[in-house]
C-alpha positions, 0 to 999 in steps of 0.5 A: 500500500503507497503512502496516500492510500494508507494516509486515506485509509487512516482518515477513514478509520478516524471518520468511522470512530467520530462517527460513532461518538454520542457527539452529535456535533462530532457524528455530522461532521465526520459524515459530511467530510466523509461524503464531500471528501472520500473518492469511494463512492460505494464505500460512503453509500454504505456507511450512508445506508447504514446511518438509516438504522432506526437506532441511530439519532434522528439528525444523522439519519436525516443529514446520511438521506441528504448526503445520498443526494450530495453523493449523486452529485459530487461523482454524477453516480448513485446506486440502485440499492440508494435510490430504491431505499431513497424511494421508501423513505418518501413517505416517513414522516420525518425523513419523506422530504429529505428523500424528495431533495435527495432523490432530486440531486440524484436525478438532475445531476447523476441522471444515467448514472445509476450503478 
């Protein structure tokens, strides 16, 4: 492994701890840097999915819907499997608007980039 991919490979691993801190502060802006920064597309969708659990706080749940939308613009792509659980939460009280936007980043600026 060259020096930048044990580099990034370190951010992530420190993203992934601040991730789990009952700092909500902390939490969302290790998921925000991880979205915006980390070339990985597939690796940030998963970590976005998995903020979705029922257990996890209400804000990361809501901010990992809007990264999904952030996700499909920054590298004009999206996953099947985040575009169908986008499609599910359209109707949840607390997150159905959130995955609209989202849903809408993907579409304007991923178009016929689904992976």
């Amino acid at each position: 492994m060259d020096r930048e991919a044990l580099e990034l490979e370190r951010w992530r691993v420190a993203l992934m701890s601040e991730l789990g801190s009952p700092d909500v502060g902390v939490s969302t802006r290790a998921l925000l840097a991880m979205t915006w920064d980390d070339p990985d597309r597939e690796g940030v969708e998963g970590v976005l999915l998995d903020c979705l659990s029922p257990d996890t706080d209400p804000q990361i749940r809501a901010l990992a819907v809007t990264c999904m939308g952030h996700v499909g613009r920054i590298h004009r792509a999206a996953s099947v499997v985040v575009v169908r659980r986008l499609e599910q939460l359209v109707d949840d009280p607390a997150l159905g608007g959130v995955a609209e936007d989202a849903l809408g980043d993907i579409a304007d600026f991923a178009g016929e980039g689904l992976k």
